[in-house]
Kinemage of the C-alpha trace (Angstrom):
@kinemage 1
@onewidth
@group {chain A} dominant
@subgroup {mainchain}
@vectorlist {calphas} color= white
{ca unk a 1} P -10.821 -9.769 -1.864
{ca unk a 2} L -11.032 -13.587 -0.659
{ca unk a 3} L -11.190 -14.020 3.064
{ca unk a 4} L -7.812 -15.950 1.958
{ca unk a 5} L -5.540 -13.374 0.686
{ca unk a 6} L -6.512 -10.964 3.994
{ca unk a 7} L -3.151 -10.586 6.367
{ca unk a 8} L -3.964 -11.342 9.684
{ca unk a 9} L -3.637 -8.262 12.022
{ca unk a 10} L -0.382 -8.617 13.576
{ca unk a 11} L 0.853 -9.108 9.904
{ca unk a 12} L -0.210 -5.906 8.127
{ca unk a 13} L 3.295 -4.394 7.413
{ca unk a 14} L 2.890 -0.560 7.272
{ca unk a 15} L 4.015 1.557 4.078
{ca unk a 16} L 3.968 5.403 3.369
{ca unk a 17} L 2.395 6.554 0.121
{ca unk a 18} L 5.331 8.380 -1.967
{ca unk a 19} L 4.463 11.517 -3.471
{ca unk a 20} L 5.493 10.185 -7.207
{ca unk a 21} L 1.767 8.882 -7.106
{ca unk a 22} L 0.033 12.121 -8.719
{ca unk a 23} L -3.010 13.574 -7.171
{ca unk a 24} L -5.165 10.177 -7.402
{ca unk a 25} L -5.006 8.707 -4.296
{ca unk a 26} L -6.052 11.919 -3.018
{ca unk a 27} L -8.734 12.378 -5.089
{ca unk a 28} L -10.381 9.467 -4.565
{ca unk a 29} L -9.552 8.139 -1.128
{ca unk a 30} L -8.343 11.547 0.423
{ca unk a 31} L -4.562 10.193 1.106
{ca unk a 32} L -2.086 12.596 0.223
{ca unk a 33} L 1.579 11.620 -0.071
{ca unk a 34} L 2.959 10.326 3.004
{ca unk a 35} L 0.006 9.158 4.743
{ca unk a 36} L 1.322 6.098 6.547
{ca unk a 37} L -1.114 2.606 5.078
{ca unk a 38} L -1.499 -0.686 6.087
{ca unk a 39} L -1.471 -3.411 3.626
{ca unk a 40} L -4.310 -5.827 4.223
{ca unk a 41} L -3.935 -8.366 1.755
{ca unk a 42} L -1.386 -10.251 0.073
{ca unk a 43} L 0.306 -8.901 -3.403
{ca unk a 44} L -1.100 -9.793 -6.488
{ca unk a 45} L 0.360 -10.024 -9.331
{ca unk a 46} L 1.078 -8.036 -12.019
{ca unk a 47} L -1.449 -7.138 -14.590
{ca unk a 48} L 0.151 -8.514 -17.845
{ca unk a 49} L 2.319 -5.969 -18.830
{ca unk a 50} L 5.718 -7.547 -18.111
{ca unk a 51} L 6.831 -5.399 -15.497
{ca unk a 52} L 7.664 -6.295 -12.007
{ca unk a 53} L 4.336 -4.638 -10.659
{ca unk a 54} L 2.180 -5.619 -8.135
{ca unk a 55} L -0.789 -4.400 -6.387
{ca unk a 56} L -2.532 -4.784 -3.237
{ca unk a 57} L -5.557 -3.652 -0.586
{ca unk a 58} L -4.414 -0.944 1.978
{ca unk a 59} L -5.941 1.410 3.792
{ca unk a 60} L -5.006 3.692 6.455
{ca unk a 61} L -2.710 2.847 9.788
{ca unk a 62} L -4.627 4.458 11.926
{ca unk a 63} L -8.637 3.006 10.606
{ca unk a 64} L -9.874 0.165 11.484
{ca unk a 65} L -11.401 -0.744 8.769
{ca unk a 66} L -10.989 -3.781 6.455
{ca unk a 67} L -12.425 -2.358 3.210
{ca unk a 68} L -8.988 -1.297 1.590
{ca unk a 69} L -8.384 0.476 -2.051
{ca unk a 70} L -5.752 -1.301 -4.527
{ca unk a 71} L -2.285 0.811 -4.302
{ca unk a 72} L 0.683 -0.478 -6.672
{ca unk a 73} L 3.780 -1.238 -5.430
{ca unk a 74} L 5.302 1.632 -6.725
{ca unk a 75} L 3.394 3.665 -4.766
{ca unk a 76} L 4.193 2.686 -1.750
{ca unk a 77} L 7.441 1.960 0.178
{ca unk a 78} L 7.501 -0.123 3.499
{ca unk a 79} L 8.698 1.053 6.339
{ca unk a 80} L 11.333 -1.059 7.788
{ca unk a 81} L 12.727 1.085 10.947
{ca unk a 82} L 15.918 1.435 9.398
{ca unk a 83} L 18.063 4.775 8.284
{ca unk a 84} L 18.247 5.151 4.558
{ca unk a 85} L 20.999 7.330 3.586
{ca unk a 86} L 20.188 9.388 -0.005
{ca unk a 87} L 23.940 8.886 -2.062
């Protein structure tokens, strides 16, 4: 990752890793579904298969690290604060 496309601390939005991810992120990286990421870089895009995916560095909320692991956006959901309501 370019020292241009890192966020800036106070703009690493937080996400939880959904548990329709499979057993790879645990695997490799130990996160289970759940764990609560940072995302440390800006999206890129997707990788040429026409679908609305994207993929960026995260790593966990609580490290203080800045070597992150790619996680697609379908992975992950933000977490905004607000009440979602399951219909």
């Amino acid at each position: 990752m370019k020292s241009s496309e890192k966020l800036s601390p106070e703009k690493q939005p937080e996400y939880i890793l959904l548990d329709n991810t499979g057993k790879n992120y645990e695997k490799l990286f130990g996160w289970k579904p759940g764990t609560v990421l940072r995302r440390i870089s800006i999206w890129y895009g997707s990788n040429g298969l026409g679908r609305n995916l994207k993929q960026a560095y995260f790593v966990p909320a609580d490290s203080d690290t800045n070597y992150g692991h790619i996680v697609w956006n379908d992975h992950v959901k933000e977490i905004t604060g607000q009440l979602e309501l399951d219909i």
